[in-house]
MIDOSE-1310 file (N, C-alpha, C; in nm, 2 decimals, decimal comma, always signed):
residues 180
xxxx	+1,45/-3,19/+0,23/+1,53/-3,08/+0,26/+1,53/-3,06/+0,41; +1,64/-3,05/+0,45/+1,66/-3,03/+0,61/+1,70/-2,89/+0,65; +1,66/-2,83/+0,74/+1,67/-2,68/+0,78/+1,74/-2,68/+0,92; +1,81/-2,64/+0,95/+1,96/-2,67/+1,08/+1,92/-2,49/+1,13
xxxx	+1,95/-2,47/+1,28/+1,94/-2,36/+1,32/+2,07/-2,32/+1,36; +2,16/-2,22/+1,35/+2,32/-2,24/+1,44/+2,31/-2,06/+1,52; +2,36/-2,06/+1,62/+2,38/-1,98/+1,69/+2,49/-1,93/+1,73; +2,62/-1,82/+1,65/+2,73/-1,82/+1,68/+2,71/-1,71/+1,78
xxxx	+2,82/-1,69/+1,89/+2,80/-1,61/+1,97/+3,00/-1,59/+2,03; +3,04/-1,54/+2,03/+3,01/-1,39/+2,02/+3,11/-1,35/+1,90; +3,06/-1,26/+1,87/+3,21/-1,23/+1,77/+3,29/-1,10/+1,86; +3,02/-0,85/+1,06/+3,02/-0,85/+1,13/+3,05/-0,91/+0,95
xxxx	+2,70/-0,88/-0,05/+2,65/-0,80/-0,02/+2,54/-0,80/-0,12; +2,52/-0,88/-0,11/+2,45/-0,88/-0,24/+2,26/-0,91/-0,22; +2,19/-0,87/-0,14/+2,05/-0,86/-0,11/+2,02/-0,68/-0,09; +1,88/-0,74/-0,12/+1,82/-0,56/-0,15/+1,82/-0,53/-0,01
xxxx	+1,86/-0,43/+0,09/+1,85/-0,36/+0,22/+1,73/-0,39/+0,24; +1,66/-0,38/+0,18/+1,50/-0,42/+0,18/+1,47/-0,51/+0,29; +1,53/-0,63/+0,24/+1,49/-0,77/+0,28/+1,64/-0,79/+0,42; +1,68/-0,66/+0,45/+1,72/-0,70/+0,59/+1,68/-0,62/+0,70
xxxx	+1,70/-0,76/+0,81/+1,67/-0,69/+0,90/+1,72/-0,58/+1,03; +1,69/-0,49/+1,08/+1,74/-0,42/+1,16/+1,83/-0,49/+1,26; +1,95/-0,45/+1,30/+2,04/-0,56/+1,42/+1,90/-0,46/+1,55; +1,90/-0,61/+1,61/+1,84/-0,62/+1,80/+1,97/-0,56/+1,85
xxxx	+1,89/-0,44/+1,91/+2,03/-0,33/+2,01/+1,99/-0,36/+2,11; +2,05/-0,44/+2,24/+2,04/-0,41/+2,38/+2,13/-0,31/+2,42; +2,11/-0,21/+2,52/+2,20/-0,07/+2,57/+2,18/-0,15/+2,69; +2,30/-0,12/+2,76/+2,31/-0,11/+2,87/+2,39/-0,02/+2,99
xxxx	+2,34/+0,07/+3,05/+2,44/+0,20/+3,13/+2,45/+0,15/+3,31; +2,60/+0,15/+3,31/+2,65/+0,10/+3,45/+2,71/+0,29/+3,46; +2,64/+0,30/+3,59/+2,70/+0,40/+3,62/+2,82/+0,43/+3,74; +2,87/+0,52/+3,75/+2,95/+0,53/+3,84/+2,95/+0,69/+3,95
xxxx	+2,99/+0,64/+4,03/+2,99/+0,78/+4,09/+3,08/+0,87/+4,07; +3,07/+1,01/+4,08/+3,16/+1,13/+4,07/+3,13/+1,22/+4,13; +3,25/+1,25/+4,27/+3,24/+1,33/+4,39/+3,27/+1,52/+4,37; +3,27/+1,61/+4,39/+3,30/+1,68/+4,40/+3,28/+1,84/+4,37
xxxx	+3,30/+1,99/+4,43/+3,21/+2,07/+4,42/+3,33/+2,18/+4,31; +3,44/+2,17/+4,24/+3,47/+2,26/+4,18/+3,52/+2,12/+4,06; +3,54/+2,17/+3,95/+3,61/+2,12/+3,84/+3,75/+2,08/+3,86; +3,81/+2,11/+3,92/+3,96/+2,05/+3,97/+3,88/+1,85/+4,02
xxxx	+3,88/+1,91/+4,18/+3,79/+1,75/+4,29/+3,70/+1,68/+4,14; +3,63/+1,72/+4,06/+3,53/+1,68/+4,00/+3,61/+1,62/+3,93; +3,67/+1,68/+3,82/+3,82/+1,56/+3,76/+3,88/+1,49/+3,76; +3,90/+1,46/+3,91/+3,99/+1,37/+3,99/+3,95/+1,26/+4,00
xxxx	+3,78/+1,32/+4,08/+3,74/+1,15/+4,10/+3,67/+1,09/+3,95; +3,67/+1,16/+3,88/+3,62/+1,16/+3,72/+3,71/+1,04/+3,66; +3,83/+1,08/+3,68/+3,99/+1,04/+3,60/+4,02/+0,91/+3,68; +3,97/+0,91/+3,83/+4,02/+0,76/+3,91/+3,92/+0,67/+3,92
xxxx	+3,79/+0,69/+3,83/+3,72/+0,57/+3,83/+3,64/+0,58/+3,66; +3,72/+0,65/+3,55/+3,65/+0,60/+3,48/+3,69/+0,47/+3,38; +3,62/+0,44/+3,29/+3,61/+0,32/+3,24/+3,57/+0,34/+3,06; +3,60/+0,21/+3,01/+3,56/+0,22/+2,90/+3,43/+0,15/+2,86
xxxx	+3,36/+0,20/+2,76/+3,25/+0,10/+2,75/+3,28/+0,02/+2,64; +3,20/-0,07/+2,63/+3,21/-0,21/+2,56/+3,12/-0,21/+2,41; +3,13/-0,25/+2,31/+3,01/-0,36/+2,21/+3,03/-0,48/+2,18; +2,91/-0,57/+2,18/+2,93/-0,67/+2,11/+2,86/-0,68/+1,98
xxxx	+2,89/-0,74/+1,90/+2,81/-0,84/+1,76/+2,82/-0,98/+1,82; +2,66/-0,99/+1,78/+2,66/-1,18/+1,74/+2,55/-1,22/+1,63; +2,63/-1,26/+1,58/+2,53/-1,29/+1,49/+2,43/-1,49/+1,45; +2,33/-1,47/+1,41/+2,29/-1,59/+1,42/+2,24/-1,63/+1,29
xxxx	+2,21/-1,78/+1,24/+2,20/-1,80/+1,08/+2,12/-1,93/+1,11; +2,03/-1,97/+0,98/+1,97/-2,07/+0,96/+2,05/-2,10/+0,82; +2,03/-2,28/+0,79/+2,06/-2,28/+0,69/+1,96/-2,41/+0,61; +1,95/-2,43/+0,48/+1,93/-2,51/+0,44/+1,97/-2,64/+0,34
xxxx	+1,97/-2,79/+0,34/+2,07/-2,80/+0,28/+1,99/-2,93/+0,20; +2,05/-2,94/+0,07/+2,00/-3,05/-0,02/+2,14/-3,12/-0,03; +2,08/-3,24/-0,11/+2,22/-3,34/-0,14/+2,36/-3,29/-0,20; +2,40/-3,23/-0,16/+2,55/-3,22/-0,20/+2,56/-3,06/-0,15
xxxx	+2,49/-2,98/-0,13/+2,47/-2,85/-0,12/+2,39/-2,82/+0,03; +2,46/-2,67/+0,08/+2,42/-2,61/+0,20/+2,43/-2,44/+0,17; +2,33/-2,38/+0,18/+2,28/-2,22/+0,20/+2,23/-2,18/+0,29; +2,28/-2,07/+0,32/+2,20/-1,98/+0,41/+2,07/-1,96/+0,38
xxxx	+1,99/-1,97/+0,44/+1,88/-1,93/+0,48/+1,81/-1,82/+0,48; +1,88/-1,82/+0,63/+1,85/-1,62/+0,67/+1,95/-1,63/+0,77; +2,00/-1,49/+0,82/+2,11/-1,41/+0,90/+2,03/-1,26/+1,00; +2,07/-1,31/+1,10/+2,04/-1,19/+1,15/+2,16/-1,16/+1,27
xxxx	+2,16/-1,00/+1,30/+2,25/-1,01/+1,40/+2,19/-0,92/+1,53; +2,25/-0,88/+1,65/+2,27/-0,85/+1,76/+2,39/-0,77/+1,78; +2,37/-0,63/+1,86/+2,42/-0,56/+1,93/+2,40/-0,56/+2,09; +2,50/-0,58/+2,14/+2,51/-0,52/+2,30/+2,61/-0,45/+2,36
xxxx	+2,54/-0,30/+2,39/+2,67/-0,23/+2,43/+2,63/-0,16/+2,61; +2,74/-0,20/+2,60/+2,75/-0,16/+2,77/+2,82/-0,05/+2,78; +2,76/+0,10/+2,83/+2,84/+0,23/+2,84/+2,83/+0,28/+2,97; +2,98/+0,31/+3,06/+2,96/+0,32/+3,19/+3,00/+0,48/+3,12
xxxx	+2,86/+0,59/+3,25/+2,88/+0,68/+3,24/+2,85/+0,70/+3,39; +2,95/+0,83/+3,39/+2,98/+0,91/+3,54/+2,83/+0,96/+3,57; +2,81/+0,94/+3,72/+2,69/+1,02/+3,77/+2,78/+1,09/+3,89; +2,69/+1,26/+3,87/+2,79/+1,36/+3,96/+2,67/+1,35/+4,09
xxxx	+2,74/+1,33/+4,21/+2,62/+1,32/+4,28/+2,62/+1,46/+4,41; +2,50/+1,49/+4,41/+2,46/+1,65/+4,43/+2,54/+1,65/+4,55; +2,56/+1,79/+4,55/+2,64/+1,85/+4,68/+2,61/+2,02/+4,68; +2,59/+2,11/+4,77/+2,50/+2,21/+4,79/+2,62/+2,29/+4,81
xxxx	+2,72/+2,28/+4,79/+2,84/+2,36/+4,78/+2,86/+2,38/+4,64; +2,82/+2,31/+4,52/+2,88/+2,32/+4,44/+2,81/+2,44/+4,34; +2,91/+2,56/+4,29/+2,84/+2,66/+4,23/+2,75/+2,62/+4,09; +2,67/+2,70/+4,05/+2,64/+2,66/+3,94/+2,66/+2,65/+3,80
xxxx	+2,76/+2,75/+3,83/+2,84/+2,74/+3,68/+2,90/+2,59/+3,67; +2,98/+2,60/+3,74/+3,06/+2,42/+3,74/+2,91/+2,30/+3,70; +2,85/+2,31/+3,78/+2,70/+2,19/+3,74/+2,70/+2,22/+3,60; +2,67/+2,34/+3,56/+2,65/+2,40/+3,42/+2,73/+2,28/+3,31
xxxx	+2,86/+2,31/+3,34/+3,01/+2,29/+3,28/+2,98/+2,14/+3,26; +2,94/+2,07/+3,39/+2,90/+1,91/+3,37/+2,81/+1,90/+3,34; +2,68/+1,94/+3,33/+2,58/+1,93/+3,17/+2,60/+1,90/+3,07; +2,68/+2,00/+3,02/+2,75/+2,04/+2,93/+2,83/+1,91/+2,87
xxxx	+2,93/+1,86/+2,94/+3,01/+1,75/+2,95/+2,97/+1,62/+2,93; +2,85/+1,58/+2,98/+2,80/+1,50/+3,02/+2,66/+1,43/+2,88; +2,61/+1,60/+2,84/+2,56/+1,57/+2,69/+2,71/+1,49/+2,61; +2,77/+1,62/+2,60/+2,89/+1,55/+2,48/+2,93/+1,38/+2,50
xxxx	+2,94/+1,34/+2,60/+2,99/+1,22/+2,66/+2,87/+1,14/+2,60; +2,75/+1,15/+2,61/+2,67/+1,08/+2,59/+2,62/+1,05/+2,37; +2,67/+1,17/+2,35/+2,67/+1,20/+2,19/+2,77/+1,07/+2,13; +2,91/+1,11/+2,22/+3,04/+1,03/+2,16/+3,01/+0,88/+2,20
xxxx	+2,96/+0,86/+2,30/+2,90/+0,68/+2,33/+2,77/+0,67/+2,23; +2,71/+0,77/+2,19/+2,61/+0,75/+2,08/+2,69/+0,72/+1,94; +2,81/+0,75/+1,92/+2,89/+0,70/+1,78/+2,94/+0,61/+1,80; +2,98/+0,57/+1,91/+3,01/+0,39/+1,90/+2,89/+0,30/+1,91
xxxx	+2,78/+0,35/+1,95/+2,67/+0,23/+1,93/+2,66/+0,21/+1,74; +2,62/+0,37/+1,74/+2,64/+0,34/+1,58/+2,70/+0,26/+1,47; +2,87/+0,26/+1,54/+2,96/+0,21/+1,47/+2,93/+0,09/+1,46; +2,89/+0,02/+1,59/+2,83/-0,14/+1,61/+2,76/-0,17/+1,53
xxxx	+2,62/-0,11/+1,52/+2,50/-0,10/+1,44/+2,52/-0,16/+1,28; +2,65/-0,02/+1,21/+2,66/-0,01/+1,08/+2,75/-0,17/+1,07; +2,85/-0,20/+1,11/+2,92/-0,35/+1,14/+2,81/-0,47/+1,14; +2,70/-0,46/+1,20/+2,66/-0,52/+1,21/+2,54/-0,59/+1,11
xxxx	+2,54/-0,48/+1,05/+2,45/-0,49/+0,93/+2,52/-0,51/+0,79; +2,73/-0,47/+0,82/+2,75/-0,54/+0,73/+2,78/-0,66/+0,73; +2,76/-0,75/+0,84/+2,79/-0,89/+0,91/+2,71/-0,95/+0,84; +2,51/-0,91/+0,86/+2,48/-0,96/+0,76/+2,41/-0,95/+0,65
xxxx	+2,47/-0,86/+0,56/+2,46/-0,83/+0,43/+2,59/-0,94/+0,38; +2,68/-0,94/+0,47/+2,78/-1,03/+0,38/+2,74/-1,14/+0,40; +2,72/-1,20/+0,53/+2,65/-1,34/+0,53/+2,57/-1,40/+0,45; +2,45/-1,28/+0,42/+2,35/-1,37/+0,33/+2,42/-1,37/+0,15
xxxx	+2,53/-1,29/+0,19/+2,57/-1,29/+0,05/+2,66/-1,43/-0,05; +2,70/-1,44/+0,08/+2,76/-1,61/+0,08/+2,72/-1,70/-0,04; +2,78/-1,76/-0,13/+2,72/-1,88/-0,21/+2,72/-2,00/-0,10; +2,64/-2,09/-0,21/+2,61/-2,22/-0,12/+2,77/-2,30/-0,12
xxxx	+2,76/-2,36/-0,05/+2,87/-2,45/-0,01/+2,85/-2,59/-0,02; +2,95/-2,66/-0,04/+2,91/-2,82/-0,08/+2,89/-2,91/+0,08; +2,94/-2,86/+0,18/+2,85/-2,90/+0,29/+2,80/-2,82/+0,42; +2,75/-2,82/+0,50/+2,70/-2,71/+0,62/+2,80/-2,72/+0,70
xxxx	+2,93/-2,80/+0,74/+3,01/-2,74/+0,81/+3,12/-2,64/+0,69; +3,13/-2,66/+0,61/+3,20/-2,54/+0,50/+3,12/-2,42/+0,55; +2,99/-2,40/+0,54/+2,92/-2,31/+0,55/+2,93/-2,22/+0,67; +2,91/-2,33/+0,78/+2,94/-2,27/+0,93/+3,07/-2,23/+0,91
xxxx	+3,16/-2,25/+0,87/+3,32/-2,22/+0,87/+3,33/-2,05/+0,79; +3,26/-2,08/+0,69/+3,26/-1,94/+0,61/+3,18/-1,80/+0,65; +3,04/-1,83/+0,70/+2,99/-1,77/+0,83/+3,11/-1,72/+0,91; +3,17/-1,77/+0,99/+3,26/-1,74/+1,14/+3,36/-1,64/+1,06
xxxx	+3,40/-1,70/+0,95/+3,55/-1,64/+0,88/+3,50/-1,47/+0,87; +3,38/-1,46/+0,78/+3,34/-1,37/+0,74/+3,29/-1,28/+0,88; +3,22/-1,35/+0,98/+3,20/-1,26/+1,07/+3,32/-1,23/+1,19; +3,38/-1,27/+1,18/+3,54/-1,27/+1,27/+3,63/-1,14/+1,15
xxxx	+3,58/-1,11/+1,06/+3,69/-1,04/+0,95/+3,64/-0,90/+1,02; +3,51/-0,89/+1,00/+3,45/-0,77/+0,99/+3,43/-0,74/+1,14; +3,44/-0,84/+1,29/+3,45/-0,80/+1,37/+3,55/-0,72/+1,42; +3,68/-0,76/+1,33/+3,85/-0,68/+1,36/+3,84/-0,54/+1,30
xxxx	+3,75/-0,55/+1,19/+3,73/-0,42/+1,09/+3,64/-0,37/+1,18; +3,55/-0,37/+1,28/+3,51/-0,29/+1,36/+3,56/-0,23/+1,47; +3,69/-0,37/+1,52/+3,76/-0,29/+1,62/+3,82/-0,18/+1,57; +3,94/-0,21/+1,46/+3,99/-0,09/+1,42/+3,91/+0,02/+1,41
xxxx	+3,79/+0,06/+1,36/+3,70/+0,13/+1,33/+3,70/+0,22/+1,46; +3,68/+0,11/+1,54/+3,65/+0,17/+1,67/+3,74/+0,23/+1,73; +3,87/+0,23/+1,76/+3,99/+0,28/+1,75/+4,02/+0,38/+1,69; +3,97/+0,39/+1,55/+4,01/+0,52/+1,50/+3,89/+0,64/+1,50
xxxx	+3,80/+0,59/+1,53/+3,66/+0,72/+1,60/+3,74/+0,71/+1,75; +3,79/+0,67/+1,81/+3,84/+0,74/+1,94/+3,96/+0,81/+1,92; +4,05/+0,76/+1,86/+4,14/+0,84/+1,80/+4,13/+0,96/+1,77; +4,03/+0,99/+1,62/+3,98/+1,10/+1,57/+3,93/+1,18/+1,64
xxxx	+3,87/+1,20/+1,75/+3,79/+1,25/+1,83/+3,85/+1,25/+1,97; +3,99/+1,21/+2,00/+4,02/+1,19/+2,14/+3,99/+1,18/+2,21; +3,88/+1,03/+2,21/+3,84/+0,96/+2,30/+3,70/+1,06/+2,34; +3,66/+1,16/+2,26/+3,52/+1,23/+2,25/+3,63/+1,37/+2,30
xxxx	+3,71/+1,41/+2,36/+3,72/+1,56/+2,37/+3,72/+1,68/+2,27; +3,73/+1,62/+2,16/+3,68/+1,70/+2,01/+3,59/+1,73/+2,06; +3,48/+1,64/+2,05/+3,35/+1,67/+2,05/+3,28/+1,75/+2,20; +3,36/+1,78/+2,30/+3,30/+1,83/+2,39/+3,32/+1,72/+2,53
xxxx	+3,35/+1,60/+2,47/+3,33/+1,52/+2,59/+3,50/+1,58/+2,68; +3,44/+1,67/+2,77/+3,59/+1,66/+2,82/+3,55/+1,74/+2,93; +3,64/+1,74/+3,05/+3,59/+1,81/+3,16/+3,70/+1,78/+3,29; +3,74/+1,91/+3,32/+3,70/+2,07/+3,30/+3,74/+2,13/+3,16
């Protein structure tokens, strides 16, 4: 029996949760700056440098294969999300209510980029729950083929996903993320 290592990168049901493993989450926060001492100036430069943040899935798989026959192994996957959040940088003009207001803001902002990590998370763990759910295949490129198919399906089912939590929540201002 020969055991093959494959590494797909980038792109996600039938084993007990038990026997899977947690997706590896790298975070990553690029920050940006944000000038100003009232809620008007503060919005401005808010609104002319912000950004969206990112996720990835990748998932990776062993497999094993006998004469005529190739199975999965094991499956594990990976998260990497990159969230640019605003940094307000101090100014001794600015009253404290308004600081207050961006507290305030700046929790919620961080709550609503806490639902898209999640989103990644849950995707990603159904990446591989489906993967290991896979039957064997009559050779290891069938296999690698059905792997990609399966984790390319559920990567689209996460973009949409993701889309419609920003949607639902307008882009977090439901939730508070919004300012002034």
């Amino acid at each position: 029996m020969r055991l093959h290592r494959c590494v797909l990168l980038p792109a996600l049901l039938g084993f007990s949760a038990a026997l899977l493993a947690e997706p590896a989450l790298t975070t990553r926060i690029q920050q940006f700056d944000v000038l100003g001492n009232t809620p008007d100036t503060i919005g401005a430069s808010l609104n002319r440098d912000r950004q969206h943040s990112a996720s990835r899935v990748d998932w990776h798989f062993t497999w094993e294969s006998t004469p005529g026959q190739c199975r999965l192994a094991s499956a594990n996957t990976e998260v990497s999300v990159t969230s640019h959040m605003p940094r307000l940088l101090p100014d001794a003009t600015r009253p404290a209510s308004v600081q207050q207001q961006w507290d305030s803001y700046l929790l919620a902002l961080q709550a609503h980029q806490d639902g898209h990590v999640e989103l990644a998370l849950d995707y990603a763990r159904q990446i591989e729950q489906a993967l290991l759910a896979l039957p064997p295949q009559t050779s290891c490129e069938q296999l690698s083929q059905s792997v990609n198919a399966v984790g390319q399906r559920l990567l689209s089912a996460m973009g949409s996903a993701d889309r419609e939590y920003d949607k639902r929540t307008q882009h977090g201002a439901l939730e508070g993320a919004t300012f002034p």
